[in-house]
N, C-alpha and C positions, 0 to 999 in steps of 0.2 A: 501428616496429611498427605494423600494422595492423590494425584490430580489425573485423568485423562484430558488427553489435548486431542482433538479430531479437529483436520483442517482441511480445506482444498484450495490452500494455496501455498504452495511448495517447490521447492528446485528443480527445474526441467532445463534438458540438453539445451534447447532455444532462448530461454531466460531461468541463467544456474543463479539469479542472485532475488526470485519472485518468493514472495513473501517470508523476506528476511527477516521481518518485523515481528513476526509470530516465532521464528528465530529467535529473536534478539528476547521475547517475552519469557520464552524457556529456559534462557542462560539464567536471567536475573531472577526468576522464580527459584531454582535449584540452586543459585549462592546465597540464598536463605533459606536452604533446608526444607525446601517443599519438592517433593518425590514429581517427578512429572513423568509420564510417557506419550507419546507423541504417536498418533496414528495419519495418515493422507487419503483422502479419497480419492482414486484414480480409475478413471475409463476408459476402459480397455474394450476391444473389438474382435468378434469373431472372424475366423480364416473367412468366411466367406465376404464379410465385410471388408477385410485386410486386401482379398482378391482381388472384387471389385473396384477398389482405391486405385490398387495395379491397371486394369485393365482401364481405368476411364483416366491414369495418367495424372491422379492426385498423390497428393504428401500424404506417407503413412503417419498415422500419430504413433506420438511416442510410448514406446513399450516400457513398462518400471517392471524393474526386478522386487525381492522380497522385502528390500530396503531404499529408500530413498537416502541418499547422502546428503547434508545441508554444507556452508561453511565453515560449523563449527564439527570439527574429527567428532567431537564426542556428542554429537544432538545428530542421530537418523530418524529418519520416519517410517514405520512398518508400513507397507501397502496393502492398503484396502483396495485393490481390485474387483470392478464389477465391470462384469461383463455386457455388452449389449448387441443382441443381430439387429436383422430388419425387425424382428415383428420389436423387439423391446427398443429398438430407436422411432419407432412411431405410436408406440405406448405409451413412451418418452414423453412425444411431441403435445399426445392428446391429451393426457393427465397434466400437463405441464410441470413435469420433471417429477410428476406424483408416483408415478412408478419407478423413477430410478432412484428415490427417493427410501422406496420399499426396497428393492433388491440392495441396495445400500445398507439398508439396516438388517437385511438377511447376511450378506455378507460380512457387517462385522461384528454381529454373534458369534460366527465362526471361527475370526480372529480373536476378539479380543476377549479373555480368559479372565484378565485379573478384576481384584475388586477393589474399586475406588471408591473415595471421599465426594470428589467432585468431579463432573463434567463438565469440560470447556469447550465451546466450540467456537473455531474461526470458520465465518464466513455465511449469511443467514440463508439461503436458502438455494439448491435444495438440503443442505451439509445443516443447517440448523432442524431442519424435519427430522433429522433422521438424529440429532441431539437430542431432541424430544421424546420421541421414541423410546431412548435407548435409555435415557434417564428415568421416565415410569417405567422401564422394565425393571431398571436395576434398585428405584425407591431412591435416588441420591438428587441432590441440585443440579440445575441444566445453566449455565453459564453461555451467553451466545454475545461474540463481539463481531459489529457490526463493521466495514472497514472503509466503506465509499461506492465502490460500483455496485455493491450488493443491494443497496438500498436506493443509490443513485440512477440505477439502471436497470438489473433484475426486476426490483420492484414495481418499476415503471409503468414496466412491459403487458400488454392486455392479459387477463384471465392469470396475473402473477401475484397483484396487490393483495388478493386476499387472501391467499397461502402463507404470503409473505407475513401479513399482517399475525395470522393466527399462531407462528411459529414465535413471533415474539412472545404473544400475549401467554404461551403455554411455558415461557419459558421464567426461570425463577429469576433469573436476573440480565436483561440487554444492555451493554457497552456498546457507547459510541466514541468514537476517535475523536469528533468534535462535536458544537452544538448545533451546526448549520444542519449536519446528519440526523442528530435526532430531530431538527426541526421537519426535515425534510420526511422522516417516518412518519412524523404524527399529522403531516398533510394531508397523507395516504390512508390513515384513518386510525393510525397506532394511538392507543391511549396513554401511554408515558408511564403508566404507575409502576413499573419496574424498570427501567431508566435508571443509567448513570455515564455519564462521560469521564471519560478515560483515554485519553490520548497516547499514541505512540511515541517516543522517545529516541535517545540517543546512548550507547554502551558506555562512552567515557567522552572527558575534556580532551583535546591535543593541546600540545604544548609545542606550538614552531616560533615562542619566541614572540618579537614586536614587528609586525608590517613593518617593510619598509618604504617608506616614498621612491616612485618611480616615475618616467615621464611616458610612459608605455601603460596605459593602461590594460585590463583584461577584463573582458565581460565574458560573462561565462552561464553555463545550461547544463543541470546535471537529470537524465530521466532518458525511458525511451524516448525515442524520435518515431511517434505517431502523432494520428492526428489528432487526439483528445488532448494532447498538448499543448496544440496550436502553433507547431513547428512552419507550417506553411507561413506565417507569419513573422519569421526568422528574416527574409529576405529585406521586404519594408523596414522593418526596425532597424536590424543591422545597417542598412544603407543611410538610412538615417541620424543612426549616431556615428556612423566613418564618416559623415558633410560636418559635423561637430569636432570629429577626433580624427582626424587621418592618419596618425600614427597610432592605432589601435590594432589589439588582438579579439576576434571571438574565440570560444574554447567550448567544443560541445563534447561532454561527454555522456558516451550510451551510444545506443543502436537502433534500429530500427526499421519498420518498414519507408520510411520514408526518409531514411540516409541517401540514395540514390537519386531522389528526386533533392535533397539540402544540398548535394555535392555539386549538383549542375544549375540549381539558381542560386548556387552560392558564388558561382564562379569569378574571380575577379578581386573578389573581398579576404581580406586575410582571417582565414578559417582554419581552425586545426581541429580535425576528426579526432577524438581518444579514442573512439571506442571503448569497449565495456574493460573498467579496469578495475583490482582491487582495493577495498574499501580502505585502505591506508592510504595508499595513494590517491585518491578520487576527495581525500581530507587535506592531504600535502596539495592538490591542484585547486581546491577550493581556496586555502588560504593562500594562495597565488593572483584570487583574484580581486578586482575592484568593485564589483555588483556582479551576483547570481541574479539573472532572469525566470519568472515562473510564470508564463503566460498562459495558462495549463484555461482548459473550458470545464473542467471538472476535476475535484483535490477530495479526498476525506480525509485525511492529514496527514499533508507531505512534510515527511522527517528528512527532507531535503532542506529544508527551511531553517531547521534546530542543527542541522549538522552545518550548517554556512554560518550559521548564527555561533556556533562553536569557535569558531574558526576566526572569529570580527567579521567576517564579510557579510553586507548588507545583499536583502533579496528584496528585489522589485516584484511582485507578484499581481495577479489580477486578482476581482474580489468574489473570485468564484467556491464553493464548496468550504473547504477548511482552511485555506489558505489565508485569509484575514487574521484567523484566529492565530496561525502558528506564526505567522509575524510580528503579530501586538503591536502594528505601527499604523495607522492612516496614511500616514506620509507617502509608506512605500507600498501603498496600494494603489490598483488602478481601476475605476468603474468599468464593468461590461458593459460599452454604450457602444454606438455608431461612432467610427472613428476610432476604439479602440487601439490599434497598433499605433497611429501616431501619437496618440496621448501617452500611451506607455513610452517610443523610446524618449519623449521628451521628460517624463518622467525619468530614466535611468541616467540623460545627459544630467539633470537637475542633480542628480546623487554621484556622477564623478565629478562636477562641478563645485560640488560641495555647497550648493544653495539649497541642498536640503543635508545638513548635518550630517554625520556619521558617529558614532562612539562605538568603537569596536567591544569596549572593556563591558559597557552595557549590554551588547548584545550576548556576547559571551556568561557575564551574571546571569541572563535571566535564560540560556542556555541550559545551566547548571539547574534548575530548575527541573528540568524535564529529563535527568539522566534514569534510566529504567531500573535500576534498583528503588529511588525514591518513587515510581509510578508503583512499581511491582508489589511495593511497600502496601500500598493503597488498594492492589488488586487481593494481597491473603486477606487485608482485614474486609472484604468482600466475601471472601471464602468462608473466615471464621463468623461471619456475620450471618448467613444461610445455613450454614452445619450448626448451630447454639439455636434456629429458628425450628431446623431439622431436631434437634434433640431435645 
C-alpha cells in the first residue's frame, strides 16, 4: 500500500515543532509497512510582494526550500510551493481561498509523479479542495482528517461553510480528532455519512519511575502562549492558588506572542519560563509536575493531555472543544461559565489537595490506550476498507 500525505501543517523556523502530530501519524504508519510520502503546502510570495513587505516595514514570510525537515531525520516533506502576487492574493481573497486552491493543485501535478493507493489529506480546507481534486484526477480514495481550527474556525468564517462543507461531502472518508469536532461540522451543515473519529495519540510510554511525594508542589502549562489559550488568565488563577500554596512553583512551557505580556503580570509570583524545549524533556518536566492546567477557549484534541496522562500527572482542563474527551474525567473539568478562572483555580487547589483523587497508575492505563501505532492500527484498516470498496 501506498499512501500520499499532503498537509499544511508543518515545521517552520517560528514553530519547528507545528504539526508534529501528522508527524507522529507517518512514523507509525511506516512501522507497519505502509509506504508513505509526505508533501506540504507552502505560500510563497512574489519579489514584488517580498518588496513591498520591505518597504511598508513588515515580517517577510518564510521562504521553504525543496524539503521541509520535520523532527524525525528520516520524515521530510517535499514542498509544494504556490506562488501568489497582488492580482492572485485578491483572487485569494474573493474566491475565498478558491483559487489558491486551484493553483494549489496546478502546482502539485507538477510535483507529484508517483502513483498511489490512497490520498491523505491534513487539514480541510483550502488543502482538502485541492485533495479532492487530485484524487478524481488520479481515480484513488481521498482520506481528509479534520484537526480543530480547521473546522473550528475556517469553517466558521462567512462565504467558507459551504466550501468547507462540500470538501467533506466529496471526499471518501472525513476523520475527526474528537467528537465535539464532528459535532461541531454537522452544525454547519455536514451530513456525517462518511465520518469517523480518530484521535491523535502519543509515540510511547516514559518510564521515570514512581512520583515522589514532595512539599513544593508544581503546576504546570505546556502550549503556546497565545490567546486561544487563555493565557491572559494565568495571572488570576495563579495568584490564586499561591493564597492556597505559597510555597509553590508554576512551570510554563512554550512561547509565544503573549510571553512578554505573562513575564510582566507575572511578576512577583514564582514563574519559570521553559520555553520551547524537546519532547523528551518537556515529558521529563511534565512528570515533575503535580497538575497540568489546560484553560485553552478552543482544543481539537490536545495530545498534551495523553502525554501528562502518560506521565501520572493529572490535567485540569476547561470543557471547551476536545478536551473533555481527552481527559475522560468530569472531575478535572471545568464549565465555560462566568467566573470561569476562579472556579478553575479552585478546581486545581481541590486536585493538589487531594479532595479530588489522583491515581497516576490509571491515568497512565488508559494512556496506553491511545499510543499511535494502536490508532494507526485503526487508520490502514480504514485504508484497506476504501481500496476492497475501490476494487
Amino acid at each position: 500500500m501506498k499512501v500520499c500525505v499532503l498537509t499544511s501543517m508543518f515545521p517552520t523556523r517560528v514553530a519547528p515543532y507545528s504539526g508534529v502530530f501528522v508527524t507522529r501519524r507517518i512514523e507509525a504508519l511506516r512501522a507497519q509497512g505502509v509506504s508513505v510520502d509526505t508533501y506540504a503546502f507552502a505560500r510563497s510570495e512574489t519579489k514584488a510582494i517580498r518588496l513591498i513587505r520591505k518597504l511598508l516595514g513588515k515580517q517577510q514570510k518564510e521562504v521553504f526550500g525543496q524539503y521541509i525537515p520535520s523532527d524525525n531525520p528520516d520524515i521530510t516533506y517535499k514542498t509544494v510551493c504556490v506562488k501568489l502576487g497582488l492580482v492572485g492574493i485578491a483572487l485569494s481573497a474573493l474566491t475565498h481561498e478558491g483559487y489558491f486552491a486551484w493553483k494549489s493543485y496546478r502546482a502539485a501535478q507538477k510535483i507529484i509523479q508517483d502513483a498511489y493507493d490512497i490520498l491523505h489529506v491534513h487539514w480541510l480546507y483550502p488543502t482538502g479542495k485541492v485533495g479532492n481534486m487530485l484524487a478524481e484526477k488520479w481515480n484513488i480514495p481521498c482520506v481528509i482528517t479534520c484537526h480543530g481550527s480547521d473546522v473550528n474556525v475556517t469553517m466558521q468564517k462567512k462565504g467558507f461553510t459551504s466550501p468547507c462543507v462540500s470538501v467533506m461531502e466529496r471526499a471518501d472518508k472525513v476523520e475527526f480528532v474528537s467528537h465535539r469536532l464532528l459535532e461541531t461540522a454537522e452544525s454547519c451543515g455536514y451530513s456525517g455519512r462518511n465520518a469517523q473519529v480518530l484521535p491523535n495519540g502519543i509515540p510511547a510510554m516514559p518510564d521515570f519511575g514512581v512520583k515522589e511525594q514532595k512539599e513544593k508542589k508544581v503546576v504546570g502549562f505546556v502550549g503556546n502562549l497565545i490567546d486561544v489559550k487563555r493565557v491572559t488568565l494565568f495571572p488570576t488563577i495563579f495568584r490564586m492558588i499561591a493564597e492556597q500554596y505559597p510555597d509553590i512553583e508554576f512551570l510554563l512551557i512554550g512561547d509565544g506572542t503573549k510571553r512578554q505580556w505573562l513575564e510582566d503580570s507575572l511578576a512577583g509570583l514564582p514563574v519559570r519560563f521553559a520555553g520551547r524545549v524537546p519532547q523528551q524533556k518537556v515529558l521529563e518536566l511534565m512528570f515533575s509536575m503535580d497538575v497540568l492546567i489546560l484553560p485553552s477557549r478552543n482544543e481539537g484534541w490536545p495530545c498534551v493531555v495523553l502525554e501528562a496522562h502518560s506521565c501520572g500527572t493529572p490535567v485540569v482542563g476547561s470543557d471547551c472543544g476536545g478536551i473533555p474527551e481527552a481527559i475522560g474525567d468530569d472531575d478535572f473539568v471545568v464549565k465555560d461559565q462566568d467566573g470561569f478562572e476562579i472556579t478553575f483555580a479552585e478546581r486545581v487547589v481541590r486536585v493538589l489537595n487531594q479532595s479530588i483523587p489522583v491515581d497516576g497508575e490509571r491515568l497512565r492505563d488508559r494512556a496506553k490506550q491511545y499510543l499511535w501505532e494502536n490508532l494507526q492500527r485503526q487508520e490502514i484498516k480504514t485504508y484497506q476498507k476504501l481500496l476492497s470498496r475501490e476494487g
